[in-house]
KEFIPA-475690 format. One record per residue: residue in one letter; x, z, y negated of N, C-alpha, C, O, CB in turn. Coordinates in steps of 0.2 Angstrom, whole numbers. Glycine has a CB too. Example, Ala and Ser with C-alpha at 12.3 -4.5 7.8 and 13.67 -1.06 7.14 Angstrom:
R   aa     n_u     n_w     n_v    ca_u    ca_w    ca_v     c_u     c_w     c_v     o_u     o_w     o_v    cb_u    cb_w    cb_v
R    A      66      39      28      62      39      22      66      39      16      71      42      17      57      45      22
R    S      64      35      11      68      36       5      64      39       0      67      40      -6      70      29       3
This chain:
R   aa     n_u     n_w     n_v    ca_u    ca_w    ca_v     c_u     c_w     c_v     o_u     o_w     o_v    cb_u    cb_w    cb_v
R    X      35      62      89      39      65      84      35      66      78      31      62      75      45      61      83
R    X      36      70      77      32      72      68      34      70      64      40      71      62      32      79      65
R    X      30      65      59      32      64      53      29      67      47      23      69      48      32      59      53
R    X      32      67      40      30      68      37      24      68      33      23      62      35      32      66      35
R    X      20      70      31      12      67      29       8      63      34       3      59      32      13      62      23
R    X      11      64      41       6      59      43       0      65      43      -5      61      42       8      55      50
R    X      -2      71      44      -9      75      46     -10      72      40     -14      68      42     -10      83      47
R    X      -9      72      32     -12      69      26     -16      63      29     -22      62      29      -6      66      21
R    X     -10      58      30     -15      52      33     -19      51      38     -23      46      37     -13      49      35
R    X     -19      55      42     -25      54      47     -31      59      42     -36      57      44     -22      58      57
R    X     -32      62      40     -36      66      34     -38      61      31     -44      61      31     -32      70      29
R    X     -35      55      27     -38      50      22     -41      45      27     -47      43      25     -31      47      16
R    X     -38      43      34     -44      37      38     -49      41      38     -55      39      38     -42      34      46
R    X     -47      46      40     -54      48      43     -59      50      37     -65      52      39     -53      55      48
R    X     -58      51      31     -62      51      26     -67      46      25     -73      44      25     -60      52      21
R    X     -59      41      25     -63      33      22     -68      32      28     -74      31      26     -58      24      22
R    X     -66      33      36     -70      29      41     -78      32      40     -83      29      39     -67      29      50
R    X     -78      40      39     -85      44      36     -88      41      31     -94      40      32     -83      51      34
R    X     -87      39      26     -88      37      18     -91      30      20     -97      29      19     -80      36      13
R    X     -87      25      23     -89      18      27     -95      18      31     -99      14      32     -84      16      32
R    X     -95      25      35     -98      25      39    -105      26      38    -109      23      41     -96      29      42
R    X    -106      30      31    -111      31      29    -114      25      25    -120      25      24    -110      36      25
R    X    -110      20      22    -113      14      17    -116       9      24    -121       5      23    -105      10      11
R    X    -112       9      31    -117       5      37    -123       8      37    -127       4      38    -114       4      45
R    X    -126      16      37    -132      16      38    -135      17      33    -141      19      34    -134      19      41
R    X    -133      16      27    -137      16      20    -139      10      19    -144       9      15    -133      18      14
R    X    -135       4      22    -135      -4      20    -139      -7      27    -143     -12      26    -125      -7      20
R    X    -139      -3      35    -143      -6      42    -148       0      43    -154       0      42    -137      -5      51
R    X    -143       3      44    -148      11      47    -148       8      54    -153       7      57    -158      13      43
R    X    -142       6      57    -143       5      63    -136       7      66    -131       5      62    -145      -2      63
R    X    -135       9      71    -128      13      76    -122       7      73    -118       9      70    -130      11      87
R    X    -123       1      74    -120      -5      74    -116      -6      67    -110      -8      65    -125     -11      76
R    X    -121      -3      64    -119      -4      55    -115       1      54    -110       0      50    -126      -4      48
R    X    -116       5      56    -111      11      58    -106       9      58    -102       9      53    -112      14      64
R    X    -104       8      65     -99       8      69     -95       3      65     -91       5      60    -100       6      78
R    X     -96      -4      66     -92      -8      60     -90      -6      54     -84      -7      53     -95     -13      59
R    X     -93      -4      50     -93      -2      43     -85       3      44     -80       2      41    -101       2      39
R    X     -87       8      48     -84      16      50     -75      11      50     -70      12      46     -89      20      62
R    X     -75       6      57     -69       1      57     -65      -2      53     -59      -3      54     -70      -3      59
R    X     -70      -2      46     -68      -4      40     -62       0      37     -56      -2      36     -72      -3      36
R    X     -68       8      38     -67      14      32     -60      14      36     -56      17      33     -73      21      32
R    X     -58      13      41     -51      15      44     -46      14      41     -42      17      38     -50      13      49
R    X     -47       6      41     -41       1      41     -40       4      31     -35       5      29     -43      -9      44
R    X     -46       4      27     -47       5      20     -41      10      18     -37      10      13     -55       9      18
R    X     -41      17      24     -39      22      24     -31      21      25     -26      23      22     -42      26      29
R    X     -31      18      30     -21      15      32     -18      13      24     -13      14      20     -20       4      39
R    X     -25       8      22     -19       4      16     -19       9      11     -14       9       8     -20      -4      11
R    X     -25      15       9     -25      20       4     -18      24       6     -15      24       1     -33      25       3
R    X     -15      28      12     -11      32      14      -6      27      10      -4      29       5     -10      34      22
R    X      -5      20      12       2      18       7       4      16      -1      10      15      -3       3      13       9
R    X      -4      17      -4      -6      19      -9      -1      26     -12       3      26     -17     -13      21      -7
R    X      -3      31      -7      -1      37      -7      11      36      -9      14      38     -14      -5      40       2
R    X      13      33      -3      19      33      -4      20      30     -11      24      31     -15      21      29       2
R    X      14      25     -12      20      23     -19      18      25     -22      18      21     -27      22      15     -21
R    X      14      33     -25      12      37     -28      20      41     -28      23      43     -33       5      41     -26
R    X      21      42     -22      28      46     -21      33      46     -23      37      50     -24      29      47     -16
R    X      34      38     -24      40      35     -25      41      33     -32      47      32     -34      41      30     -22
R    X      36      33     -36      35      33     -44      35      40     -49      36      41     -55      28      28     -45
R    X      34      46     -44      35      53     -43      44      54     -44      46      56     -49      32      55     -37
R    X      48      51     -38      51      50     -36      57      48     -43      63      50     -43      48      49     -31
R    X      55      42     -46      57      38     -53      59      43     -57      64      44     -60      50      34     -56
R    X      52      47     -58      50      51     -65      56      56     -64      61      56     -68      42      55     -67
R    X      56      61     -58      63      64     -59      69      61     -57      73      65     -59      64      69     -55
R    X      72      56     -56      76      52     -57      79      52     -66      85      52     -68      72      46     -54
R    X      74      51     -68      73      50     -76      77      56     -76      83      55     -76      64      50     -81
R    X      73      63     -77      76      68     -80      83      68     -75      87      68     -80      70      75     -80
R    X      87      69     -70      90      68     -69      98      65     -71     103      67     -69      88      68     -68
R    X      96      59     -75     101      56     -78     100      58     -84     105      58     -87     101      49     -78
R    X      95      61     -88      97      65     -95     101      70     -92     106      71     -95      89      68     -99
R    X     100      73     -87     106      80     -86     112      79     -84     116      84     -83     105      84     -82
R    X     114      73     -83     119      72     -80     124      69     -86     130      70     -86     118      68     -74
R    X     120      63     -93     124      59     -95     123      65    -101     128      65    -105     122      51     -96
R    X     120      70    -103     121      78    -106     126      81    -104     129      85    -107     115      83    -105
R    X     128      80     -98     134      86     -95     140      82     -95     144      85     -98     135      88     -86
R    X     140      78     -94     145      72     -96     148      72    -104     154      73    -105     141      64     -96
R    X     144      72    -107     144      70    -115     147      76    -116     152      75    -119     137      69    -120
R    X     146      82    -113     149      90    -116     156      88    -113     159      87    -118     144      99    -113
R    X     158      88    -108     164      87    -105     166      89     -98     172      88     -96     167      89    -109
R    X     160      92     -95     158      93     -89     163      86     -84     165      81     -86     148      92     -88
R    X     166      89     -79     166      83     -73     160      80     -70     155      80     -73     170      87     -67
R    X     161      77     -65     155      72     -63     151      78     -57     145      80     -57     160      63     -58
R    X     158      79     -54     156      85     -48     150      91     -52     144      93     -50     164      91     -46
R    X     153      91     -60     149      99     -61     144      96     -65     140     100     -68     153     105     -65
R    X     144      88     -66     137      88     -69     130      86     -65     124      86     -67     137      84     -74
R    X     133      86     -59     129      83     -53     125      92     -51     119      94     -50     135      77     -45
R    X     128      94     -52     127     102     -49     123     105     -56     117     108     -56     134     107     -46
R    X     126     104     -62     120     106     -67     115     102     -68     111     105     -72     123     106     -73
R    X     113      95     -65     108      91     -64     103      94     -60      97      93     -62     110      86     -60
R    X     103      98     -53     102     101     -49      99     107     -49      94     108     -45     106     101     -48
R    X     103     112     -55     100     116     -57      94     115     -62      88     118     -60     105     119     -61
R    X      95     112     -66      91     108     -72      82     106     -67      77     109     -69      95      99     -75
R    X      83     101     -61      79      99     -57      75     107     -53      69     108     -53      82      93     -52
R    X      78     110     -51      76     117     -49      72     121     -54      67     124     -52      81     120     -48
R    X      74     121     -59      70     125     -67      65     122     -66      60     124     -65      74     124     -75
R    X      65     114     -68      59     110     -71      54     114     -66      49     118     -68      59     100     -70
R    X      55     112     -61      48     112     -54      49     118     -50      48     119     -44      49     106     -47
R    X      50     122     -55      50     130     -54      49     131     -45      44     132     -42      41     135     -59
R    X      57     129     -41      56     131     -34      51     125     -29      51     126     -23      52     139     -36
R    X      48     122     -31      47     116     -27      49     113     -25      54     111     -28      45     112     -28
R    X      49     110     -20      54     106     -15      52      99     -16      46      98     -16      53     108      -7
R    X      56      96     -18      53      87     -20      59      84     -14      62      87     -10      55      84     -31
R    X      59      79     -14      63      73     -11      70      71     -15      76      71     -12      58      66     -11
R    X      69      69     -22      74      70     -27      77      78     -26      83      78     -24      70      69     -34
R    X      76      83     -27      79      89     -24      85      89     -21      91      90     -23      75      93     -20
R    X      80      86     -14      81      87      -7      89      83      -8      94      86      -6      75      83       0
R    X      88      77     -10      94      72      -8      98      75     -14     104      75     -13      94      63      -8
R    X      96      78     -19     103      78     -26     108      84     -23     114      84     -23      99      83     -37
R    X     103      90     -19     107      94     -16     113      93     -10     119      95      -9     105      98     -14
R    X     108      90      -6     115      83      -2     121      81      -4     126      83      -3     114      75      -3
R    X     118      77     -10     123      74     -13     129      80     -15     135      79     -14     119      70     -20
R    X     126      86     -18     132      89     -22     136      93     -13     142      95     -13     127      96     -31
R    X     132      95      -8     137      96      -1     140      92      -1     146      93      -1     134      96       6
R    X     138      85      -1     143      82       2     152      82      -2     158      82       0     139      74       1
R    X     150      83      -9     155      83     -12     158      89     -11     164      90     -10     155      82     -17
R    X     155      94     -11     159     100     -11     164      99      -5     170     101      -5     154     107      -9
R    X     159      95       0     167      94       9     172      91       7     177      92      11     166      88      16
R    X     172      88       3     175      84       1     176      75       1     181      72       0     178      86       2
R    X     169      74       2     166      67       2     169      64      -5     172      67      -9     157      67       3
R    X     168      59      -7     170      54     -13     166      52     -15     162      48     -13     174      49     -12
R    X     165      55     -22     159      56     -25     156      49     -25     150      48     -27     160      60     -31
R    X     161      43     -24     157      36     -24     152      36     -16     147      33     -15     165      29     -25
R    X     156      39     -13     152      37      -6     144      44      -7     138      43      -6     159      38       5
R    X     146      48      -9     140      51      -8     134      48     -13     128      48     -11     141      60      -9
R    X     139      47     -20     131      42     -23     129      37     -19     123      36     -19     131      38     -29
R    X     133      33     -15     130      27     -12     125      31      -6     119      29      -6     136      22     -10
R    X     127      34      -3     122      38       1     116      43       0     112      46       4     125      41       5
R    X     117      43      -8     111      47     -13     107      39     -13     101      40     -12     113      52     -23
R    X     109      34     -14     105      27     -17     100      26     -10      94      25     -10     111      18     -19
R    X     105      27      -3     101      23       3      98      26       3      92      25       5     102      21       9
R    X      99      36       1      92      39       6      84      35       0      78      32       1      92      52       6
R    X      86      37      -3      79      36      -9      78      28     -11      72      27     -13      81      41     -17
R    X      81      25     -11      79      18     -10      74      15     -16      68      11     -16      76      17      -2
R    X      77      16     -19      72      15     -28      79       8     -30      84       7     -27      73      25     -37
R    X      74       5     -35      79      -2     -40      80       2     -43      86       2     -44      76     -10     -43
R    X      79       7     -48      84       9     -55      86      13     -49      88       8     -46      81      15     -64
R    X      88      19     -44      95      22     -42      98      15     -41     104      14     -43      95      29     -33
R    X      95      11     -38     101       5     -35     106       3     -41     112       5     -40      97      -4     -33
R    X     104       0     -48     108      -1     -52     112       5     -55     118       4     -56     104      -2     -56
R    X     109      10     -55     112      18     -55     118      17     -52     123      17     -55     108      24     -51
R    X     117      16     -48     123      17     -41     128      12     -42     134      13     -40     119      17     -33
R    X     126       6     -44     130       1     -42     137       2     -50     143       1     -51     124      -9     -42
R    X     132       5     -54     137       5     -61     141      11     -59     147      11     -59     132       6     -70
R    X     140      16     -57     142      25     -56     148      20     -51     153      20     -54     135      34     -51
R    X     149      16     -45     153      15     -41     160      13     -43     165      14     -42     151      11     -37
R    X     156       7     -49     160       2     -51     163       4     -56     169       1     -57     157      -4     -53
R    X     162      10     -60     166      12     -63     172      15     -63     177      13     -65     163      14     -66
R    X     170      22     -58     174      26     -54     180      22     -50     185      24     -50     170      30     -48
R    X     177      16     -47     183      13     -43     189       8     -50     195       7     -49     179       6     -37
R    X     186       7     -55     189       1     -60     193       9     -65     199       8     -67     180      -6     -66
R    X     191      13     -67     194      18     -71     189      17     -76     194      15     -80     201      17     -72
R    X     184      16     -79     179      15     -84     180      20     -86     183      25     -83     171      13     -82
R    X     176      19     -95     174      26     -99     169      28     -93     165      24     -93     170      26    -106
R    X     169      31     -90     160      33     -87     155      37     -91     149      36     -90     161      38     -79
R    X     157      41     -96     154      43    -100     150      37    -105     144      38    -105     159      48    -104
R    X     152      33    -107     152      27    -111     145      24    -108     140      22    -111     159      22    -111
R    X     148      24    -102     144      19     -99     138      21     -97     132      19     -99     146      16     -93
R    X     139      27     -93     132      32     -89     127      30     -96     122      26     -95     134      44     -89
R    X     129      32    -100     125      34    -108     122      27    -109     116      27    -107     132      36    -117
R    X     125      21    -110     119      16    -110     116      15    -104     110      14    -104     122      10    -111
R    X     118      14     -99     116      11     -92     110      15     -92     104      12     -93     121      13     -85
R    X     111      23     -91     106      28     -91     102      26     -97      96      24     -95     109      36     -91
R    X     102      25    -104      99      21    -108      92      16    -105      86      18    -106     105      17    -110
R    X      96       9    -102      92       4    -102      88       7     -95      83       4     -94      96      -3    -102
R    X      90      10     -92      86      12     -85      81      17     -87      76      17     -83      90      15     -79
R    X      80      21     -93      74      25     -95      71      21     -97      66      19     -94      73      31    -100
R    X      73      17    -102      70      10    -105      64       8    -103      58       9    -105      74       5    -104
R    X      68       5     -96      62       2     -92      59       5     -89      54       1     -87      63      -2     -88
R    X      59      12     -86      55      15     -83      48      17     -89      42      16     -88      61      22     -80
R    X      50      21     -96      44      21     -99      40      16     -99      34      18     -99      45      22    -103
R    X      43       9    -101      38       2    -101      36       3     -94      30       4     -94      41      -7    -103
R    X      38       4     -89      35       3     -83      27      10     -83      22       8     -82      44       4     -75
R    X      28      14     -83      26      19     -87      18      19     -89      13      20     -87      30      20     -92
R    X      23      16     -95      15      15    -102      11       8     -98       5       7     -99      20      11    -114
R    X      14       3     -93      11       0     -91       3       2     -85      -2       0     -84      16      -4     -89
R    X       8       6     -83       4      10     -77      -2      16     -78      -6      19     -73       9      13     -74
R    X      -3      17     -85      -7      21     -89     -13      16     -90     -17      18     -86      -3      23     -96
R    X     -13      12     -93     -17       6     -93     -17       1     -89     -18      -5     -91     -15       4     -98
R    X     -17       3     -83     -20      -1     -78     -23       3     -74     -27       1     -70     -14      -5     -74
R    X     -21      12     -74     -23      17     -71     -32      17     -74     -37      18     -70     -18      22     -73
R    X     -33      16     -81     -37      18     -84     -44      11     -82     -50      12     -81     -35      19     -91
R    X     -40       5     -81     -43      -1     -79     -48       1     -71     -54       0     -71     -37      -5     -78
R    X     -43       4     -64     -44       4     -61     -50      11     -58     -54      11     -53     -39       3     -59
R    X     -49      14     -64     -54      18     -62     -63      18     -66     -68      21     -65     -50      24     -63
R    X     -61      11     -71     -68       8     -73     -69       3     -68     -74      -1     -70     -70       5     -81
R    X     -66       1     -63     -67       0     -57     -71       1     -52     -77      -1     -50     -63       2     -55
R    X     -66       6     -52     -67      12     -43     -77      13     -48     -81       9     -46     -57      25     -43
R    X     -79      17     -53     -86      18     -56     -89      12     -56     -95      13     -54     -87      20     -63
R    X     -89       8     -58     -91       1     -56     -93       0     -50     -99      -2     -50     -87      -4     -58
R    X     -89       0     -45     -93       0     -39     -95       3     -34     -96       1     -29     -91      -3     -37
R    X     -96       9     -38    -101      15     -37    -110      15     -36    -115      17     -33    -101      17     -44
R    X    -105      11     -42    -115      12     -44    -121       6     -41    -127       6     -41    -117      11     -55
R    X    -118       1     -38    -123      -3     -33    -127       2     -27    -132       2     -25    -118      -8     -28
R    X    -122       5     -25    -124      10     -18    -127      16     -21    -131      19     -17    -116      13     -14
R    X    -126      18     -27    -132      22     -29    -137      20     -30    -141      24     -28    -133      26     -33
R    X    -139      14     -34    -145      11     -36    -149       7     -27    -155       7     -25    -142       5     -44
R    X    -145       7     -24    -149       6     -16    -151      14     -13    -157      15     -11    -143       1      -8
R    X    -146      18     -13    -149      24      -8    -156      29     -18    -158      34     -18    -139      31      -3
R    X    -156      26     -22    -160      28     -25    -168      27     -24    -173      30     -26    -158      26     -31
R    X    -167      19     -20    -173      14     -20    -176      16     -12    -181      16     -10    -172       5     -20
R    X    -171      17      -9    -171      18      -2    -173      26       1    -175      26       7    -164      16       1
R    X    -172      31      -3    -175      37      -2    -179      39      -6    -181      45      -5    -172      43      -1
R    X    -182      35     -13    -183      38     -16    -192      32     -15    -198      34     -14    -178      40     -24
R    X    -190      26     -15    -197      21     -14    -195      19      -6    -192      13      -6    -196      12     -20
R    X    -196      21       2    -195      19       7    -197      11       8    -194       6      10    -197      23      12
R    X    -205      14       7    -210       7       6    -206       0       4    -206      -5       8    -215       9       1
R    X    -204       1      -2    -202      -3      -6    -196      -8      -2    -196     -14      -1    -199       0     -11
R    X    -191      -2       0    -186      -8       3    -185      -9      12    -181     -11      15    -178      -6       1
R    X    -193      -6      13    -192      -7      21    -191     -15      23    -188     -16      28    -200      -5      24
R    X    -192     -20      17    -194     -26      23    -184     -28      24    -182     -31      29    -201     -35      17
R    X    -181     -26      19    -174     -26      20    -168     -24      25    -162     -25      26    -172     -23      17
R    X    -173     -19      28    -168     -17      36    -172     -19      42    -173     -15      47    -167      -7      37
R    X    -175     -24      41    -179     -30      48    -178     -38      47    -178     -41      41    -189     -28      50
R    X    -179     -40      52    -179     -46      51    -173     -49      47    -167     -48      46    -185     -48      48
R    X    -177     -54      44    -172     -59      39    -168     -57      34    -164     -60      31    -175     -62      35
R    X    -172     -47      33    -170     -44      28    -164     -41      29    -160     -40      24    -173     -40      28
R    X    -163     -40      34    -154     -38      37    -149     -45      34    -143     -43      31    -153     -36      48
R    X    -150     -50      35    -146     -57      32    -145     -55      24    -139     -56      21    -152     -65      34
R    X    -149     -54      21    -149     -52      13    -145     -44      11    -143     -42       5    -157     -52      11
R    X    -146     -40      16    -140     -35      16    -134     -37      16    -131     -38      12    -141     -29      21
R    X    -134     -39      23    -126     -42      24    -122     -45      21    -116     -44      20    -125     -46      28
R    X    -129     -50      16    -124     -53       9    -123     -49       3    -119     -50      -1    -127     -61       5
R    X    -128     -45       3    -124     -40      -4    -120     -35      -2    -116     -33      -7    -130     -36      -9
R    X    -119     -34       4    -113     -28       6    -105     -32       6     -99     -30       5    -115     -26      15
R    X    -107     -39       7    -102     -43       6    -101     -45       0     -95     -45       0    -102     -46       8
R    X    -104     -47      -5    -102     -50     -11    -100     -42     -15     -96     -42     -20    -109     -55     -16
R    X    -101     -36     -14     -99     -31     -15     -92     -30     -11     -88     -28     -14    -104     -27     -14
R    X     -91     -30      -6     -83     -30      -5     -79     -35      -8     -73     -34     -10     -82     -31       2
R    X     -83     -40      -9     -77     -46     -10     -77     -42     -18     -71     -41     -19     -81     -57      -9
R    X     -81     -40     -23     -79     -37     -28     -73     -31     -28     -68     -31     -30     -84     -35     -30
R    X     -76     -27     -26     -70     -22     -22     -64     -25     -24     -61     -26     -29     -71     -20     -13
R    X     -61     -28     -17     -56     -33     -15     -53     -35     -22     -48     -34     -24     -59     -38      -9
R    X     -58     -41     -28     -54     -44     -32     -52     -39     -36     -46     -40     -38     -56     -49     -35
R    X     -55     -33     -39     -53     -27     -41     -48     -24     -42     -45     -23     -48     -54     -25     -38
R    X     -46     -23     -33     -40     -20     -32     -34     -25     -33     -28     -23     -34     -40     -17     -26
R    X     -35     -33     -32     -30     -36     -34     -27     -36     -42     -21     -36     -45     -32     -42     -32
R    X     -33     -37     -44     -32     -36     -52     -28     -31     -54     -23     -32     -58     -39     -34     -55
R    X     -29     -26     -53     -26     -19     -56     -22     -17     -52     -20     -11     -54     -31     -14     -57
R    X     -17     -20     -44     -13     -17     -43      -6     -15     -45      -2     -19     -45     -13     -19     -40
R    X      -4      -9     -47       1      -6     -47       6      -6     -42       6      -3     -37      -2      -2     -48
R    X      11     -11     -43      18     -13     -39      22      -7     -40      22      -4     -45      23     -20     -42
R    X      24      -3     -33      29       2     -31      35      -1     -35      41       2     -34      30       4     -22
């Protein structure tokens, strides 16, 4: 069965396992250094594809965001819930001039479902499962509770929607500056592997005694204390979906 992004993902292993592939014979120059290194670049590639998703899902956030500006805006004018979900809709369509996003996909859902005459509490709750974000969750839990208790909903949307941009910007501005971290990173450990294939095609002589003997033991440990950098790296600077 076909899924989504997966040709993307088999695209990204197969870059990494090439890229890997190339640092085993820059680092052996041997089939073996190859092949292992290549095994790496795979697995490198699986966790970069999930990388990828929670790129999608923090995408996913940001129109979220503008969505509740259009909705507690339609509200505020005096719009029903029905017609501000559909002028939400509209709004999302303008922004992304005709793109198809995921947010789209489910807001238009969402507004079928009511048109059948679904209740607009079950179709939010079934806008919350498809997309499965913690701000729709809160979203959702307040839009239910209100509609079932008789709430101002206008009142509320307005703060709720409030504290949930709130945290989305800090969440935001946090990720800006961890972005910028990781990519004096990602250059950082760059440049080991240039300064070996610099010495290695440019002085052969020089680093022959490195790819025989005892010399391969002293590769192995700088290929390693170079992953293990990598690795704390990415711990450092990871960005939580």
């Amino acid at each position: 069965m076909y899924r989504p992004g997966a040709g993307r993902a088999t695209a990204v292993c197969g870059g990494f396992a090439c890229a890997y592939g190339f640092i085993g014979w820059l680092f052996f120059e041997h089939p073996l250094g190859v092949i292992a290194l290549g095994l790496v670049g795979l697995s490198a590639g699986a966790r970069r594809s999930g990388h990828y998703a929670a790129r999608r899902k923090r995408s996913t956030a940001a129109q979220f965001e503008q969505m509740l500006f259009s909705v507690s805006s339609s509200l505020q004018a005096g719009k029903s819930v029905e017609n501000a979900f559909r002028a939400a809709e509209e709004d999302i369509k303008r922004l992304y001039e005709g793109n198809r996003t995921t947010m789209l996909d489910q807001l238009e859902r969402l507004n079928r479902k009511i048109e059948n005459g679904t209740p607009a509490e079950r179709a939010v709750m079934d806008f919350r499962q498809a997309l499965s974000l913690a701000e729709i969750d809160h979203w959702a839990d307040m839009f239910c509770t209100c509609k079932r208790t008789g709430g101002d909903l206008v009142r509320v949307m307005r703060q709720t929607s409030r504290a949930v941009v709130e945290k989305m910007t800090m969440e935001r501005e946090l990720a800006v500056l961890i972005s910028g971290k990781q990519f004096e990173a990602k250059a950082l450990a760059f440049v080991p592997f240039l300064i070996v294939a610099m010495f290695r095609y440019g002085s052969p002589e020089y680093m022959e005694p490195l790819y025989q003997g005892q010399g391969r033991l002293v590769m192995i440990a700088a290929l390693g204390l170079l992953g293990f950098g990598k690795f704390a790296a990415e711990k450092l600077t990871r960005i939580e979906a």
